[in-house]
C-alpha positions as CSV (number, residue, x, y, z in Angstrom):
1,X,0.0,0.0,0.0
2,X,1.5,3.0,-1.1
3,X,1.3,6.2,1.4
4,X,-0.9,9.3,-0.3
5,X,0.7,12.9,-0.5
6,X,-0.8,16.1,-1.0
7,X,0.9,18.9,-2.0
8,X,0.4,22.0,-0.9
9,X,1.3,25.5,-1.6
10,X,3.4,27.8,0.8
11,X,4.8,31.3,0.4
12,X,7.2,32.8,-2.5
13,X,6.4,29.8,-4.7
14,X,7.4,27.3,-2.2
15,X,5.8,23.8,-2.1
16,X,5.6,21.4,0.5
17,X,4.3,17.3,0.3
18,X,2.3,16.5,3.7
19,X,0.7,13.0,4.7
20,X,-3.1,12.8,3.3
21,X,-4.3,10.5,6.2
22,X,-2.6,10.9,9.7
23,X,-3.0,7.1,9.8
24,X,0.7,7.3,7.7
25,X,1.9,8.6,10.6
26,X,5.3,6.9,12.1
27,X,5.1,5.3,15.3
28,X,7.9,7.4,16.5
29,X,6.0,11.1,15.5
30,X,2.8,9.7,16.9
31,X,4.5,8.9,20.3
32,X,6.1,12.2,20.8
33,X,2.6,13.7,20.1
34,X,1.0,11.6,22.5
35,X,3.4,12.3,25.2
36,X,3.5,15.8,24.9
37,X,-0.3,15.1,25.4
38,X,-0.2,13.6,28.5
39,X,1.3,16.5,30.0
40,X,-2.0,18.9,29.7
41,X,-4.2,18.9,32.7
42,X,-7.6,17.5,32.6
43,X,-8.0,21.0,33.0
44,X,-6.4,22.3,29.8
45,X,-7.3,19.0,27.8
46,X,-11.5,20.0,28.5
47,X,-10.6,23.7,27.5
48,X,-9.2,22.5,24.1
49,X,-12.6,20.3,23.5
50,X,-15.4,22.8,21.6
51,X,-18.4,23.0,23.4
52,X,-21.1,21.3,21.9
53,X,-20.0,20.1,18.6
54,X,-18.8,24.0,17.8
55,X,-16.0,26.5,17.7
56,X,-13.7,26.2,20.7
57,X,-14.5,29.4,22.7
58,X,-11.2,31.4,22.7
59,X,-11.6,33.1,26.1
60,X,-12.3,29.9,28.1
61,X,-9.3,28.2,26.3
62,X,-6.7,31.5,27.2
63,X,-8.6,31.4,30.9
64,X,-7.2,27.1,31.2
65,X,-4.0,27.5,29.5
66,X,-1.0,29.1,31.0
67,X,2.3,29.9,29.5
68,X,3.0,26.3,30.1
69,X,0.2,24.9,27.9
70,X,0.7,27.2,25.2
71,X,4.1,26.1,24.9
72,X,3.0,22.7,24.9
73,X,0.9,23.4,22.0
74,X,3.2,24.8,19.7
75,X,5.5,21.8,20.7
76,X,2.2,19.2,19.7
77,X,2.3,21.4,16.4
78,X,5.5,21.5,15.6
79,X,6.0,17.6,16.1
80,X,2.8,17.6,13.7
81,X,4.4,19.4,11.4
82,X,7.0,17.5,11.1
83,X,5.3,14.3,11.2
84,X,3.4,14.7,8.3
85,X,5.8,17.1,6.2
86,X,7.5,14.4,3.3
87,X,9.0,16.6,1.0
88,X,9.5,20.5,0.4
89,X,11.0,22.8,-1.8
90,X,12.6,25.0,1.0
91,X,16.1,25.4,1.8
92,X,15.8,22.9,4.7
93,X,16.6,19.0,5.9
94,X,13.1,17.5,5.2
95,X,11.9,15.2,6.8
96,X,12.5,18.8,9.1
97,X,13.0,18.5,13.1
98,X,11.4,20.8,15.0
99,X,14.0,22.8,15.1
100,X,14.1,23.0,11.7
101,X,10.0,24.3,11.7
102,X,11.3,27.3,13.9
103,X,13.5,28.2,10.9
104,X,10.3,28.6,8.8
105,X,8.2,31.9,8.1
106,X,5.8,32.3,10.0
107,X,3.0,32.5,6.8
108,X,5.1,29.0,5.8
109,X,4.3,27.6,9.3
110,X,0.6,28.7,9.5
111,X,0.1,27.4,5.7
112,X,1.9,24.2,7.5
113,X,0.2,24.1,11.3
114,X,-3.7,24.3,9.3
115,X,-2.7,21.4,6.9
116,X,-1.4,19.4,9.4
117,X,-3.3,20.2,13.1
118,X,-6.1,17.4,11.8
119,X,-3.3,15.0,11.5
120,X,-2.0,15.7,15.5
121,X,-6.2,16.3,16.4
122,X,-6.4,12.3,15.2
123,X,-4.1,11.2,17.1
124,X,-5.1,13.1,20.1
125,X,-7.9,12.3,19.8
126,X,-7.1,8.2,19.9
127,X,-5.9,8.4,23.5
128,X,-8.1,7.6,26.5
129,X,-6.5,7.5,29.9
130,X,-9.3,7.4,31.3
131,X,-9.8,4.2,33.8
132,X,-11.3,1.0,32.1
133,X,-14.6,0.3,33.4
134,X,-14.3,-3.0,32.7
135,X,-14.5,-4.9,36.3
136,X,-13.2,-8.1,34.7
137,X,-10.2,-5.8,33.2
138,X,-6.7,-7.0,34.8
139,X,-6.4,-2.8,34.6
140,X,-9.8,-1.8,36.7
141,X,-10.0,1.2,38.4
142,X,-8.1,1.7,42.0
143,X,-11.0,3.2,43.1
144,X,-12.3,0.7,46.0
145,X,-9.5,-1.4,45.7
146,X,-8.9,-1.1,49.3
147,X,-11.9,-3.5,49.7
148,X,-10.3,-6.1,47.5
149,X,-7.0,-5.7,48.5
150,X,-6.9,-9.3,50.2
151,X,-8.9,-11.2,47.5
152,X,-12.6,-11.5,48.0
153,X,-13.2,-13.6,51.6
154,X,-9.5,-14.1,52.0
155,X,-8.4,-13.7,55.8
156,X,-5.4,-11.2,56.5
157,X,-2.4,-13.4,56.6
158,X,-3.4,-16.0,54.1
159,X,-2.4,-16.9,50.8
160,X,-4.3,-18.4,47.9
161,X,-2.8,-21.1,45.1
């Protein structure tokens, strides 16, 4: 199966190649996206989710989000960016690290950042830490735990086999 490119048009004639499908995505890019994830607060993650389906509301978002989260954000962007960027016509190593996407206009990097957010929104969007509801899961919640934590009808001191 052969991976699908687009090509899209930057400033000053410039071209750049980016992944059609985020599914294309290396395991590598999509790791360091996820784990620059997990570092929002439930906080900041819920202030990045649009209310009802919509727009997200800009003033709640800034309210959530310190200096900290922003920064955290462009770094989700950038490793996006990178991610999903194949081929280019600019003066740079492609495929670019992020500190190459510093080096890049700023009109280059929003044509870049709106072509390629969907691709780091998909994979976002993939991870769930929430707990597994699942009772029969080996990975159940801790919550009540403290009520098991003998085995059900198992006297302190004793062992099962």
């Amino acid at each position: 199966m052969q991976t699908e490119t687009k090509r899209i048009n930057l400033t000053d004639g410039d071209w750049a190649d980016i992944l059609l499908n985020p599914e294309d995505i290396s395991e590598g890019w999509r790791r360091k996206v996820v784990l620059a994830a997990t570092r929002l607060t439930p906080a900041q993650q819920e202030a990045l989710e649009p209310e009802d389906g919509g727009e997200l509301d800009e003033k709640k978002v800034m309210a959530a989000l310190g200096p900290d989260a922003v920064a955290l954000l462009f770094e989700i962007n950038d490793i996006a960016v990178c991610a999903s960027v194949t081929g280019w016509s600019l003066d740079l190593p492609c495929p670019p690290s992020t500190e190459d996407v510093l080096k890049l206009r700023t009109a280059d990097y929003d044509i870049l950042l709106a072509a390629t957010a969907p691709h780091a929104a998909a994979i976002m969007g993939k991870v769930d830490f929430s707990p597994n509801p699942d009772q029969g899961s080996p990975t159940r919640p801790s919550s009540g735990a403290a009520g098991r934590s003998r085995g059900q009808g198992q006297k302190p001191g004793s062992t099962r086999t």
